[in-house]
C-alpha positions, 0 to 999 in steps of 0.5 A: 374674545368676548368674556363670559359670565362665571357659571360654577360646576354642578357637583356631580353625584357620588352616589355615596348617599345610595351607598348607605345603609337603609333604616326603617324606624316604626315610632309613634311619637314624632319627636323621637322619630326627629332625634332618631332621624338627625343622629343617624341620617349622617350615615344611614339613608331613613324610612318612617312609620308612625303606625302599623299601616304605615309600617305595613305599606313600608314592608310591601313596597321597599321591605327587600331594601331595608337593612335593618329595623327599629321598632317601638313596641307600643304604638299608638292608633295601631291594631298591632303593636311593635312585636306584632309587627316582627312576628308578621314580616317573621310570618309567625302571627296567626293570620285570622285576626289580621287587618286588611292592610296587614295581609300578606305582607312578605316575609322579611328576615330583616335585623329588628332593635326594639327601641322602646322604654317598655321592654322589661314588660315583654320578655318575647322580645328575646323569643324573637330574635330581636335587640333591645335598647331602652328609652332615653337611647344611649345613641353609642349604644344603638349606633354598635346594634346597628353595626352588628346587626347590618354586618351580621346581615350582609355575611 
């Protein structure tokens, strides 16, 4: 019997990377985006956004799926800023003054952490319901918001 070659096994797929929990993280400043990115990505599957269009195409085409947000409040090159955009997927912005990409965005009860070094400055994050963790981020601290809030949500 003729030998032959060793071929290692492809490992097959566990599909525990669908199992983790799916982030959306709405941040101007690329390089926070990369920390953020590999602190969590060991447990949370990641979706970016550097702007309110990005964010709002985000929302139309996976907003269902995502399990909890972390949003920046000031954002550059944006025509709506971070608590603009949770007052949008919260359907609480007046719908005059929006831009075309932000039209009808769906309505969105996903947890929101305001992830920002200017939050003292906006006291309707509290009006709104959201988190807030201050910039530099404590990740220990994030990491717990994260938790409660994905546990709160799949009660």
């Amino acid at each position: 019997m003729p030998l032959r070659p060793f071929q290692a096994s492809k490992p097959q797929p566990t599909g525990a990377e669908e199992d983790k929990p799916l982030l959306l993280y709405v941040e101007d400043d690329l390089n926070n985006q990369k920390v953020i990115g590999l602190r969590l990505r060991s447990k949370y599957r990641m979706l970016f956004a550097s702007n309110d269009k990005e964010a709002c195409k985000i929302f139309f085409q996976r907003g269902k799926e995502i399990d909890a947000i972390l949003m920046d409040i000031e954002l550059k090159d944006s025509e709506l800023n971070g608590i603009q955009l949770v007052k949008l997927i919260r359907q609480s912005l007046e719908a005059t003054s929006l831009p075309v990409y932000a039209k009808n965005v769906p309505s969105l009860e996903t947890p929101v952490i305001f992830v920002t070094a200017y939050g003292n400055h906006y006291p309707e994050v509290v009006r709104i319901k959201a988190m807030l963790i201050h910039k530099p981020v404590n990740f220990a601290e994030l990491e717990m918001a994260l938790s409660r809030s994905i546990c709160q949500r799949t009660k």
